[in-house]
C-alpha positions in Angstrom: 38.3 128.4 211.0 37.7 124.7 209.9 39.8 122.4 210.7 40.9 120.3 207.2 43.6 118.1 205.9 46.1 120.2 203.7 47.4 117.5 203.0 44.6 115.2 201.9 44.3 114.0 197.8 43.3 116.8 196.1 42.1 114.8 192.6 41.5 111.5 191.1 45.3 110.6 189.9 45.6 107.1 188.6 47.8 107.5 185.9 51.6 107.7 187.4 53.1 110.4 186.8 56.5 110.7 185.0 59.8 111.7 187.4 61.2 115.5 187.3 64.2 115.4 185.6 65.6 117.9 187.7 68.0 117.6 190.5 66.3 117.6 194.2 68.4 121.0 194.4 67.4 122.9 191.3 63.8 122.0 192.0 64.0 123.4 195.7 66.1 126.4 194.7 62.9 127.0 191.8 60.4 127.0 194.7 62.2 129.4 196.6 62.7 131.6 193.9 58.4 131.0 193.2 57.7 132.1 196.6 60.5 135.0 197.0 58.8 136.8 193.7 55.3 136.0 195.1 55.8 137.2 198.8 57.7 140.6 196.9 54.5 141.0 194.8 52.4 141.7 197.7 51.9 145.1 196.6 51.5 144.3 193.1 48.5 143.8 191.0 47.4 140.3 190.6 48.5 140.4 187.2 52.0 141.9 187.4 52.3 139.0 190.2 51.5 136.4 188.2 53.9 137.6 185.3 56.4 138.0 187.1 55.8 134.4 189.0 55.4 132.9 185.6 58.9 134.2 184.4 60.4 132.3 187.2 59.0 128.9 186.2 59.3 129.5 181.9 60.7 128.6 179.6 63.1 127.2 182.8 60.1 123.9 183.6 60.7 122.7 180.4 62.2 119.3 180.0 64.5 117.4 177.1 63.0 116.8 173.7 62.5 112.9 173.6 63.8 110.6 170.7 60.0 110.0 169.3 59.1 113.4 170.0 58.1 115.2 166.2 56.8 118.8 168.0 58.7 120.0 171.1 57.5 121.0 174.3 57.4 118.8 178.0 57.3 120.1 181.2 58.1 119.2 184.7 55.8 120.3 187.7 57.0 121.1 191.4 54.4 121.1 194.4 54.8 125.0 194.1 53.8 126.7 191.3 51.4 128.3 189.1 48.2 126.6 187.1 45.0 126.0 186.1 44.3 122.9 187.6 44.6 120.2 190.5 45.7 117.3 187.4 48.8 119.8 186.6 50.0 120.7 190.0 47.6 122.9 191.5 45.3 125.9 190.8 46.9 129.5 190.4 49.5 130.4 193.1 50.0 126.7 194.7 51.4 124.7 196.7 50.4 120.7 197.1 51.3 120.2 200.6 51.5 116.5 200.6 53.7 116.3 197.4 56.0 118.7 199.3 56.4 116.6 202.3 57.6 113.8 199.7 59.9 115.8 197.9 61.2 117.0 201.6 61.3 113.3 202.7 63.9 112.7 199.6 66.5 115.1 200.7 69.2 114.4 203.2 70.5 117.6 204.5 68.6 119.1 207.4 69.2 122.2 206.5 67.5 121.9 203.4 64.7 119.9 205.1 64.5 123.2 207.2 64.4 125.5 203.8 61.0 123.1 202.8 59.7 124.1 206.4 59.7 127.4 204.8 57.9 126.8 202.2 54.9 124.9 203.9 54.8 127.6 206.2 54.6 130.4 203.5 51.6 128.7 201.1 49.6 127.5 204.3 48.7 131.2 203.7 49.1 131.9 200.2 47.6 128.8 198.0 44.9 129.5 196.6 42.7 126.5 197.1 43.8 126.7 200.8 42.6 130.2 201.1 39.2 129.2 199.5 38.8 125.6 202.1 39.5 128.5 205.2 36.5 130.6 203.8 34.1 128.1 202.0 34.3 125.0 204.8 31.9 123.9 207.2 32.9 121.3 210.1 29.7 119.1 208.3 28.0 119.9 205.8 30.5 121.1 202.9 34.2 119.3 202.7 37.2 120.2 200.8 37.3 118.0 197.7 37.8 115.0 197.9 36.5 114.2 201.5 33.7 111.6 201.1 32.4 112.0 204.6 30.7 114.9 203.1 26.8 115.6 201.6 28.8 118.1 199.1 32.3 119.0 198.3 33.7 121.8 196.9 36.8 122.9 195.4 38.5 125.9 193.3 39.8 124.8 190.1 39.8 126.2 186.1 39.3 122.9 184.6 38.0 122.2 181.2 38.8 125.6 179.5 38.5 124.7 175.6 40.7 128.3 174.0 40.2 130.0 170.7 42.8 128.1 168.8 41.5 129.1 165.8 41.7 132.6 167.0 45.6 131.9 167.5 46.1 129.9 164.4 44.7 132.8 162.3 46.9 135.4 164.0 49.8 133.7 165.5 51.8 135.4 168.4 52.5 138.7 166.5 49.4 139.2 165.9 48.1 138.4 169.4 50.6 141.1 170.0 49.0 143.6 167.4 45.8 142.9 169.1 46.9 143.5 172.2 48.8 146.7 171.6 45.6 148.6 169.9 44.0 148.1 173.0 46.6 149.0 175.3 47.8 152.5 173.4 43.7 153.1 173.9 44.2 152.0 177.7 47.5 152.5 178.8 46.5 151.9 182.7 44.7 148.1 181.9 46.9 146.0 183.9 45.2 142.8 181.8 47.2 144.3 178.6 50.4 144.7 180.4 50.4 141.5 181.5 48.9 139.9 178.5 51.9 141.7 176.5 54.4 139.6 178.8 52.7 136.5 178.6 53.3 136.6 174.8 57.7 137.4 175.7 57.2 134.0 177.8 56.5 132.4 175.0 59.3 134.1 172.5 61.5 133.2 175.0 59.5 129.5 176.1 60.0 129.0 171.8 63.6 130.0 171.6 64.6 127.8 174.4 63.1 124.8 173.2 65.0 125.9 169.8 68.4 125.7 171.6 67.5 122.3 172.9 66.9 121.2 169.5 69.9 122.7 168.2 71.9 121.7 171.1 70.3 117.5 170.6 70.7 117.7 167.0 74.8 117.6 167.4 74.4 114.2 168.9 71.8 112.7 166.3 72.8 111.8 162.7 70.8 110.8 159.6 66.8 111.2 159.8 66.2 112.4 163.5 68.8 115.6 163.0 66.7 116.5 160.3 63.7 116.3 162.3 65.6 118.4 165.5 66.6 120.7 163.0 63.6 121.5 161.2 61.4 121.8 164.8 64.3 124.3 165.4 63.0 126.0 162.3 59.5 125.4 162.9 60.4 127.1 166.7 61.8 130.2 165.4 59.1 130.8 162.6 56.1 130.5 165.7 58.0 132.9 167.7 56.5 136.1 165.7 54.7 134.7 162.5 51.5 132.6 162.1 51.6 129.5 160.6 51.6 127.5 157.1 51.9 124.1 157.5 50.9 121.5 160.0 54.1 121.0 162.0 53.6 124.5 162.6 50.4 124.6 163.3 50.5 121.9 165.9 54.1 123.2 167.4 52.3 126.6 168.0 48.7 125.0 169.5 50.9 122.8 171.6 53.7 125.8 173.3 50.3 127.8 174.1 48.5 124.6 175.6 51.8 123.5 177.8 52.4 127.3 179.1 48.1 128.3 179.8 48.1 125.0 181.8 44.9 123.8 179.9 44.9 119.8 179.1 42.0 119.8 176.8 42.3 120.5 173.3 38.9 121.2 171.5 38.2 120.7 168.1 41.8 119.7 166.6 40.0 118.0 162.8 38.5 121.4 162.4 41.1 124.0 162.8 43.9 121.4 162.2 42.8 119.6 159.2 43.2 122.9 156.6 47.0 122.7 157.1 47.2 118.9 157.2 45.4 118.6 153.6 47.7 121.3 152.3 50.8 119.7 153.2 49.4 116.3 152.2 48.1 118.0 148.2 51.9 120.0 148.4 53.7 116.6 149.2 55.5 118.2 152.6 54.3 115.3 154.0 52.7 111.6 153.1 50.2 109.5 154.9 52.6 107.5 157.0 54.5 110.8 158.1 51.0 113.0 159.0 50.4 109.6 161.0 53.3 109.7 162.8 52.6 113.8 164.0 49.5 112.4 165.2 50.7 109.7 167.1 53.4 111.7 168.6 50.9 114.0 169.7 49.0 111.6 171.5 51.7 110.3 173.2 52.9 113.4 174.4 49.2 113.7 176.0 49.4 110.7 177.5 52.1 111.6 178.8 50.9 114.6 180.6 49.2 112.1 183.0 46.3 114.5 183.6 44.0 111.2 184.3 40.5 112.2 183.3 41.7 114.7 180.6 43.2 115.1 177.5 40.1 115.8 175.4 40.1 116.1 171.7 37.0 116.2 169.8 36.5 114.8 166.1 33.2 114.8 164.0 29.7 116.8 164.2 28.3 120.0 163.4 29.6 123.7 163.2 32.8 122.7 162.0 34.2 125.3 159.4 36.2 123.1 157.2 34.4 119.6 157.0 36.1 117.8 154.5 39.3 119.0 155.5 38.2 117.7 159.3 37.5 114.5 158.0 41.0 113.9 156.9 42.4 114.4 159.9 39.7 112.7 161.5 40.5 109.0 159.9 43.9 109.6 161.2 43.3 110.5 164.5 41.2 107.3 164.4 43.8 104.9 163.5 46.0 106.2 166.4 43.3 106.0 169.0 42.5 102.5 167.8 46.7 101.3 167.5 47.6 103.4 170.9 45.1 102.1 172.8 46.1 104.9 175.6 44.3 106.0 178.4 44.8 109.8 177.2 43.8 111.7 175.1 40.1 111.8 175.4 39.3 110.9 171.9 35.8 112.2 171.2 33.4 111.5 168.3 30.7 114.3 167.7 28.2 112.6 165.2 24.6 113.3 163.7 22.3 111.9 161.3 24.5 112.9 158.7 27.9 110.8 159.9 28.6 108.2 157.0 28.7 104.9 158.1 32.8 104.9 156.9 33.2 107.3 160.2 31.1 104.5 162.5 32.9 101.6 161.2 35.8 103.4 162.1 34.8 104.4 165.2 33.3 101.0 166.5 36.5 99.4 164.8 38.5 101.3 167.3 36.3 100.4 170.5 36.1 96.5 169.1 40.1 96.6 169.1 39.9 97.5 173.2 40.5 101.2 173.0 37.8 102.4 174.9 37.8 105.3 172.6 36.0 107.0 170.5 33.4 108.4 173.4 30.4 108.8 171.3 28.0 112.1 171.0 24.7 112.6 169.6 24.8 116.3 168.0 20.9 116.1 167.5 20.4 116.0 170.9 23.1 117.8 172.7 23.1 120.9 170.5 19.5 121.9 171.1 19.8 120.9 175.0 23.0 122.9 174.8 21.5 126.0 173.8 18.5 125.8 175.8 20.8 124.4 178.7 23.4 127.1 178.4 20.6 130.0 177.8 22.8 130.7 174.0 21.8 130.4 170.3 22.2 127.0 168.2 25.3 128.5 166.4 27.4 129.4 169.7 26.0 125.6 171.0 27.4 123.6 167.7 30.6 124.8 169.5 30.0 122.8 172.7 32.8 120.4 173.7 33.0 118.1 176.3 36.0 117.8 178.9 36.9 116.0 182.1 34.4 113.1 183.2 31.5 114.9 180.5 31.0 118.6 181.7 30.4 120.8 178.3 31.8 124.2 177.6 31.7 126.5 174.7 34.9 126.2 172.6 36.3 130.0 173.2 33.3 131.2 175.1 32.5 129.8 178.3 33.7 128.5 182.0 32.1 125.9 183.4 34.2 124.5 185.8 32.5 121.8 188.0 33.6 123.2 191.9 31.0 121.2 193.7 29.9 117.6 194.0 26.6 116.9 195.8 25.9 113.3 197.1 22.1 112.9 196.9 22.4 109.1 198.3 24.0 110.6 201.4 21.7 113.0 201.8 18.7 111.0 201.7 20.3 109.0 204.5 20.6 111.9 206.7 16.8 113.2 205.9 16.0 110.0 207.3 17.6 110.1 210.3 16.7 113.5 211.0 19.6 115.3 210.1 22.3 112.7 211.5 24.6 111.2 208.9 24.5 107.2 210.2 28.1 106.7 208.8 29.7 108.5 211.6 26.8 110.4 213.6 27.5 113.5 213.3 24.7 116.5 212.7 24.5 117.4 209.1 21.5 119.0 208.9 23.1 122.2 208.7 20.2 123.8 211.3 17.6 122.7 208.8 14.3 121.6 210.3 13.5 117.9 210.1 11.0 115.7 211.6 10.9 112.0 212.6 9.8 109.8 209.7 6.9 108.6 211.7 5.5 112.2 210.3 4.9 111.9 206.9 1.7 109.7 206.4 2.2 109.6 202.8 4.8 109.0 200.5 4.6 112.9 198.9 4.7 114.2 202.1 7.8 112.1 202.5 9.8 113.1 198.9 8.5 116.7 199.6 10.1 116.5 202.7 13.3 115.5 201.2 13.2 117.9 198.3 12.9 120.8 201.0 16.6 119.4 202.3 18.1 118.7 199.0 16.9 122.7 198.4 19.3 123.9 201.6 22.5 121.6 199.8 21.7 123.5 196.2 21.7 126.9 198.1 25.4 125.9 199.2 26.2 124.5 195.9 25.5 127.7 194.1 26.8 129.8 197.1 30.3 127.6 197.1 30.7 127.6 192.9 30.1 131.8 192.6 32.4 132.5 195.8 35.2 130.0 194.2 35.2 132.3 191.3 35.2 135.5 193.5 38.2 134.0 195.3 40.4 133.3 192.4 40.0 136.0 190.6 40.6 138.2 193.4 44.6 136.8 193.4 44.8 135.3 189.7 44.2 136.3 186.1 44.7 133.4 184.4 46.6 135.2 182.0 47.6 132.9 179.1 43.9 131.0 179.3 42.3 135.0 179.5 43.7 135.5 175.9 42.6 133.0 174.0 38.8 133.4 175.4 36.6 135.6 174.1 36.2 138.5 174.9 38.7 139.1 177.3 41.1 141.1 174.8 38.1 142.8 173.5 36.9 144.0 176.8 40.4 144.4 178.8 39.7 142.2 181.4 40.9 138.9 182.8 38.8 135.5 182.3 36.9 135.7 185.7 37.1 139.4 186.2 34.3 139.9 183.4 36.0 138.9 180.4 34.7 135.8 179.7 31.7 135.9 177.4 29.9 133.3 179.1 30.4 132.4 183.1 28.7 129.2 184.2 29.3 126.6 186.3 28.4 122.4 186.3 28.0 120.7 189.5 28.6 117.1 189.7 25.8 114.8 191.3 26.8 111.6 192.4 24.3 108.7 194.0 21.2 109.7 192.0 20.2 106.2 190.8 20.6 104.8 194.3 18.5 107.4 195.8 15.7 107.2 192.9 16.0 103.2 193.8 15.6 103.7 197.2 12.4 106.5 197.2 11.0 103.4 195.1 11.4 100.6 197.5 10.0 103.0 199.9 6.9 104.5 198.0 6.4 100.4 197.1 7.3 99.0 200.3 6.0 101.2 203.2 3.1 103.2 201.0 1.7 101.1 198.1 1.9 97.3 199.9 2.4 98.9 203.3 4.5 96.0 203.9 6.8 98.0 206.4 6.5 101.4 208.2 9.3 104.0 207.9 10.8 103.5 210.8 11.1 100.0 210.2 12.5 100.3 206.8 15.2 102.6 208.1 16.0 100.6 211.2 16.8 97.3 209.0 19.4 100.0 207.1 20.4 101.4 210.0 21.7 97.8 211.1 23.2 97.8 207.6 20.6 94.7 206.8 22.1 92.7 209.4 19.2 90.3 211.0 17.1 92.2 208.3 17.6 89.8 205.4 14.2 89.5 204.5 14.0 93.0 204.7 17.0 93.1 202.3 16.2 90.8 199.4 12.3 92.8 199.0 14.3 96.0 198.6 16.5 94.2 196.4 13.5 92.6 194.6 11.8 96.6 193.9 11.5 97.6 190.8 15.1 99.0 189.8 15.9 101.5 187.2 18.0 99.9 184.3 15.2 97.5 183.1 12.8 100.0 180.8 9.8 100.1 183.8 8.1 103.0 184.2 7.8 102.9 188.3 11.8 102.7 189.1 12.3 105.3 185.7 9.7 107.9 186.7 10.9 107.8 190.2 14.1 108.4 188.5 13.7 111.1 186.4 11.3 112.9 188.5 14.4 113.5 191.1 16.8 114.1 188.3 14.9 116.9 186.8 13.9 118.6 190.1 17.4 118.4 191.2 18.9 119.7 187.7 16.0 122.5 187.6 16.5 123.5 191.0 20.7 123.9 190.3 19.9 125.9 187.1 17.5 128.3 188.3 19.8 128.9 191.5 22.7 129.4 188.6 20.9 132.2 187.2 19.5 133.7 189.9 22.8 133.8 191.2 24.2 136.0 187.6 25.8 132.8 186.0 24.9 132.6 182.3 24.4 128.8 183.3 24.8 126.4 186.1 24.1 122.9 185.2 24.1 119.1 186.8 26.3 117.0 185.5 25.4 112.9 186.0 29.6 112.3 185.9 31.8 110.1 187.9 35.2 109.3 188.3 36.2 106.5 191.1 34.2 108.7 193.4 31.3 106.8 192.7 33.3 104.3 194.8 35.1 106.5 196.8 32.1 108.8 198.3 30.1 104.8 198.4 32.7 103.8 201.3 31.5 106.7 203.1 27.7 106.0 202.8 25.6 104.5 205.0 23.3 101.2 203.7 20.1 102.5 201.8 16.8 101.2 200.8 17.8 100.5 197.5 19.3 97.5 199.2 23.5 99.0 199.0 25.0 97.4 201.5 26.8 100.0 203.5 30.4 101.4 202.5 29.2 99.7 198.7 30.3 101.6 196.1 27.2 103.7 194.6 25.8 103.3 190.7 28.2 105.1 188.1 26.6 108.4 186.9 23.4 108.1 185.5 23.6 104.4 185.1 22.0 101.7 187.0 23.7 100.6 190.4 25.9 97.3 189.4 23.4 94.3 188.7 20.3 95.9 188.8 19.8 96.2 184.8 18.7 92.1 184.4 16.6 92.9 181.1 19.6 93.3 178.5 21.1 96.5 176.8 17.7 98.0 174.8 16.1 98.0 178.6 19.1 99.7 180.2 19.0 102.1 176.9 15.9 103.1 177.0 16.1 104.0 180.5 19.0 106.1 180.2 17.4 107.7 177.5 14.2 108.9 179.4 16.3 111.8 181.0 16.0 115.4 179.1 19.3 116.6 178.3 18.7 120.0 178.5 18.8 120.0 182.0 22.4 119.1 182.5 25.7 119.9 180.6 26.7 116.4 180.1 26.1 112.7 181.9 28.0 109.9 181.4 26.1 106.5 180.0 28.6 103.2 180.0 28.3 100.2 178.0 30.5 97.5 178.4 30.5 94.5 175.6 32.3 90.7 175.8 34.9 90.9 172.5 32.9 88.3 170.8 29.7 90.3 170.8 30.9 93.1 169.9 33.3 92.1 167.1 31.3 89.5 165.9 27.9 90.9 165.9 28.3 94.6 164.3 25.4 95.2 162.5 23.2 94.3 165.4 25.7 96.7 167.4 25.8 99.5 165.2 21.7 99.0 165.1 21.5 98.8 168.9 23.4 102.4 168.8 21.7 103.9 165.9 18.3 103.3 167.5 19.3 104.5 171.3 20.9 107.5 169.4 18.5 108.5 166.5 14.9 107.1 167.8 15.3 107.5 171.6 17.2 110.5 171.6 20.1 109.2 173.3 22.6 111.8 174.4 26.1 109.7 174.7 27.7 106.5 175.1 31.3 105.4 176.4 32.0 101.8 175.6 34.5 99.4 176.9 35.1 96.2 174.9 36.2 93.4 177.3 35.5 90.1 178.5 34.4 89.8 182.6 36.8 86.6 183.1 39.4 88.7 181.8 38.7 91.4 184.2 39.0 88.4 187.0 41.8 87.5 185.9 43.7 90.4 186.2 42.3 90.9 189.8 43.9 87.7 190.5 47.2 88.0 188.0 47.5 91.8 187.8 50.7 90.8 185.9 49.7 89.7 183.2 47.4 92.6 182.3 49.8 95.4 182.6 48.4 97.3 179.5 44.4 96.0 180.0 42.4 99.6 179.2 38.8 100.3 180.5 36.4 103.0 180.9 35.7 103.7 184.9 33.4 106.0 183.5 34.2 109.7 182.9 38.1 108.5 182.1 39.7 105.1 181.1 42.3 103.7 183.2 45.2 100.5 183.0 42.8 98.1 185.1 45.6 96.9 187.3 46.2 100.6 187.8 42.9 100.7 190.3 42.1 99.9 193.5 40.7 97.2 194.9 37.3 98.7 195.5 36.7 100.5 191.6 37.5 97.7 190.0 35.1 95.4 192.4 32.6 98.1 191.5 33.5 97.8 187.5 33.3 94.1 187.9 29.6 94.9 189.2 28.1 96.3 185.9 26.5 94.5 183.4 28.7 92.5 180.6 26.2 92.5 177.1 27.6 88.9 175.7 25.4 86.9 173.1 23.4 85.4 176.2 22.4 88.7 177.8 21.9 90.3 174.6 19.1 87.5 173.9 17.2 88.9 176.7 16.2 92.2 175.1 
């Protein structure tokens, strides 16, 4: 077996997450109980285990109502427990080994210390992720995620599931239950009904609890906020067996069955909430200033969920049932993204030809104010690279939503968790050095065949000779994202996410046990600009001016530039991708589609309805750049690598329509989402709208731009908080797939998003 850290980080967490409110004893005594029922449902059938695991933690997890609170529902999380993903805990039956240590390293008594012996000792068996590193691991070529001294990491995780609320708005819980119970009388051995029948008790009793607690609060409120308690008390009860008829409910109900599935994104909320905000609004149950204030609550409890890179809630574009109704809901939700100014929820625009101009001042109001939000998306490019991408018809792709960093799934329809992350950069290293990664020497070839670069006597032979390795790393990546599914559906059923996506109900089976309409998969590439970069420098450099040979080239990287400055500043001076040239572009887009081709066909070949690239990043941009090796491109070694599919950090010098147009040269139906950062001084972007709104309209609607995240900031106020990170305690930017408190990041990301380009009047002269 491979040797790995249980105990490493198993996610990007910057946000910091809010206390237990339980006592050190009632949260041990929990994860004894957790592991007692799990160790007696050996026998069992994964579902039956999982329900009865689930009993132990609801409606029991649930925390206090808070004073600004206006729907109920917060939940603590132990290292041991049951979920979806790593932002929430961990993935199905878990245990986070190095959050246990800490809650062990709070307690006094020895003997209890002993009892959390226990514990680590049980899951180093039984969590799930665990069992999937022992199986999927390599000593060099694959790491558990996130171990940057890997070419690829993988991972098992359910992230971005995007349920049928609709499905449960229009039915409610009793007639989930209904549903359910026509199937099972039909099937009376389907252990997926059974289990599915419990869920639905969880959430009775998950409802009535939360009912007492308003009930129980109420007695020590007066005046306005005992109304409140003791209407969501009312609204509580109604949920627990009736659909709803007005938004409280609505939202009470979406948000019960959000908290208890473990999912942190939340779809499409204008469309299927907006009906029963209008109708309370026309009835006068509620005014503008109070339909704000549910919206606002809402986002706050979001935010704090603390899922980092979560939290997603789309607005705006096609396919949406109830338009005008949307819309209303819509200008609301843009006000509180704009007056938050939180890094959660992921406030998404969707937007096409169509979007009145009301919606984009709105929208570019919000981002001018510092929120960092809306994200923006171009329906008339993403829905037809959706549908070709995805291998589904237009109406099923109006449906796409994004999650996490950018990854796209089908609202309802689809899994497309991204398991694997692939660092092409690294991997180019390695080629060159035949098969030795020069970050810490080890072999990472993986047996692969390849020669000394003194071989290849032209600069096709060369890139062919890397395509053949990157070919080896997308077998593993397609061979590590199936078996992850394999794995966890062979201990969990995901139970509460299984019935809200079709057509698990319809065909008795759990999400990932062939339930799920459509199964697919996203893997997330990382260094792709810096590697295009670098095959430039070396097609310019060694082939076109034969200025150097290979081996030369790769022995002033190898010595990480060091004596080799001359060497440096011509790779430096090579065309880079950013600037609207057709050498460093080509070169960019001819690895990007070979790479994104070569994952999809590999996904299908495989059974997936789709396996996709996605150009996201996180802070592992940075993180997986401290564990690369120098490269042609001129990157220093250790250097943080460029963000997604944007240019590495200075190399765009031509202004934003250059670095636009570049970005925009990429097809988007070969991935399912890639992230494309802006990032404006206040005065140009306030001051100038017309030419901004211009700049966007053109990238969007002429170039076929796919998506933009934007981040509204002046640079000497980002050096300002490196220096007087006390003063900034609230500053919000966009890393790139999530936005973050600036202060909140280390040393290295924000170096990294002090790098990129800052569009103020002077640079925006240049284009």
């Amino acid at each position: 077996m491979v040797k790995f850290d249980v105990d490493g980080a198993q996610n990007v967490e910057v946000s910091v997450k809010i206390p237990c409110e339980k006592s050190l004893k009632e949260q041990l005594e929990i994860m004894e109980e957790y592991t007692r029922v799990h160790k007696e449902g050996a026998e069992l059938s994964k579902e039956s285990r999982e329900l009865n695991c689930l009993n132990v933690l609801y409606p029991r997890m649930f925390r206090k109502i808070e004073p600004q609170d206006k729907i109920a529902g917060r939940l603590d999380f132990l290292p041991v427990g049951f979920g979806c993903v790593t932002s929430l805990g961990g993935v199905g039956h878990y245990c986070v080994f190095n959050k246990l240590r800490a809650f062990q390293a709070k307690l006094e008594n020895e003997e209890d210390k002993k009892r959390v012996d226990a514990l680590y000792d049980y899951w180093l068996d039984h969590d799930l992720k665990t069992i999937y590193c022992k199986e999927m691991l390599t000593e060099t070529t694959v790491g558990r995620f996130i171990d940057p001294k890997y070419p690829l990491i993988a991972t098992a995780r359910l992230s971005g599931m995007m349920l049928d609320y609709p499905k449960l708005l229009e039915k409610g819980i009793g007639g989930l239950r209904q549903e359910i119970f026509e199937k099972f009388k039909k099937d009376q051995d389907n252990e997926f009904y059974k289990a599915a029948r419990g869920c639905l008790d969880i959430f009775v009793d998950s409802a009535e609890a939360l009912k007492q607690k308003a009930l129980e609060q109420s007695h020590e409120e007066n005046g306005e906020r005992k109304k409140e308690l003791l209407q969501m008390a009312r609204v509580l009860e109604k949920i627990k067996t009736q659909k709803p008829e007005t938004f409280q409910e609505a939202l009470q109900l979406i948000w019960l069955y959000a908290l208890l599935s473990g999912v942190i994104n939340y779809g499409r909320l204008d469309d299927y909430l907006g009906p029963y905000l209008v109708k309370d609004l026309e009835e006068g149950r509620l005014s503008e200033e109070e339909a704000y204030d549910y919206v606002h609550s809402l986002w706050t409890m979001i935010e704090n969920r603390r899922t980092t890179v979560n939290g997603r809630i789309i607005v705006g574009g096609k396919g949406r049932k109830h338009p005008k109704e949307a819309d209303v809901f819509l200008h609301i939700a843009m006000k509180v993204a704009k007056n938050t100014r939180y890094v959660e929820p992921q406030f998404t625009l969707r937007f096409d030809k169509d979007t009145s101009d009301e919606i984009w001042d709105e929208a570019l109001d919000a981002l001018g104010a510092g929120a960092t939000y809306p994200t923006l998306y171009n329906d008339e490019v993403n829905i037809p690279a959706v549908a070709y991408g995805m291998r589904i018809d237009e109406e099923d792709a109006k449906q796409y939503v994004p999650f996490g960093c950018t990854e796209f799934v089908i609202q309802g329809k689809s899994t497309g968790t991204p398991n694997i992350c692939m660092n092409l950069l690294k991997i180019l290293n390695i080629f060159m050095n035949e098969g030795i990664d020069p970050m810490d020497g080890l072999d990472k070839s993986g047996g692969c065949t390849i020669l000394p670069l003194a071989t290849y006597q032209t600069f096709d032979q060369f890139f062919d000779g890397y395509k053949k390795f990157l070919d080896y790393y997308m077998d593993l990546s397609i061979d590590r994202q199936y078996r992850s599914y394999e794995i966890m559906n062979e201990h969990v059923g995901f139970l509460f996410t299984s019935i809200l996506m079709d057509d698990c109900i319809g065909r008795g089976k759990a999400l990932l046990d062939g339930g799920v309409k459509y199964l697919g998969g996203t893997n997330e590439v990382y260094g792709s600009i810096n590697a295009s970069d670098s095959l430039w420098a070396i097609k310019d450099l060694v082939f076109d001016q034969k200025k150097y040979t290979l081996d030369e080239l790769n022995k002033a990287v190898l010595a990480n530039f060091e004596g080799y400055e001359e060497v440096r500043k011509d790779c430096l001076d090579c065309d880079k991708y950013g600037n609207d040239l057709d050498t460093a572009d080509s070169m960019a887009n001819e690895l990007y589609e070979y790479v994104a081709k070569g994952v999809r066909n590999r996904g299908i070949e495989a059974g997936m309805q789709y396996f996709l690239i996605v150009l996201s990043n996180n802070q592992l941009n940075t993180e997986w750049g401290n564990q690369t090796a120098a490269s042609p491109d001129g990157r220093l070694s250790e250097m943080y690598m460029n963000p997604a599919n944007n240019p590495q950090g200075g190399a765009d010098k031509s202004g934003p329509t250059a670095m636009l147009n570049s970005l925009a040269k990429f097809d988007a139906k070969y991935h399912a989402g890639s992230v494309q950062n802006m990032k404006f001084s206040p005065s140009m972007f306030n001051q100038n709208r017309e030419f901004i709104k211009a700049l966007m309209k053109t990238y969007f609607f002429r170039k076929g731009g796919c998506h933009l995240m934007v981040t509204v900031v002046d640079k000497k106020t980002l050096e300002d908080a490196v220096d007087h990170p006390e003063k900034y305690p609230n500053l919000i930017v966009r890393v790139s797939g999530f936005s973050a408190v600036f202060v909140n990041l280390t040393p290295e990301v924000q170096q990294e998003l002090l790098s990129r380009a800052t569009y103020d009047e002077e640079r925006c002269r240049v284009s």
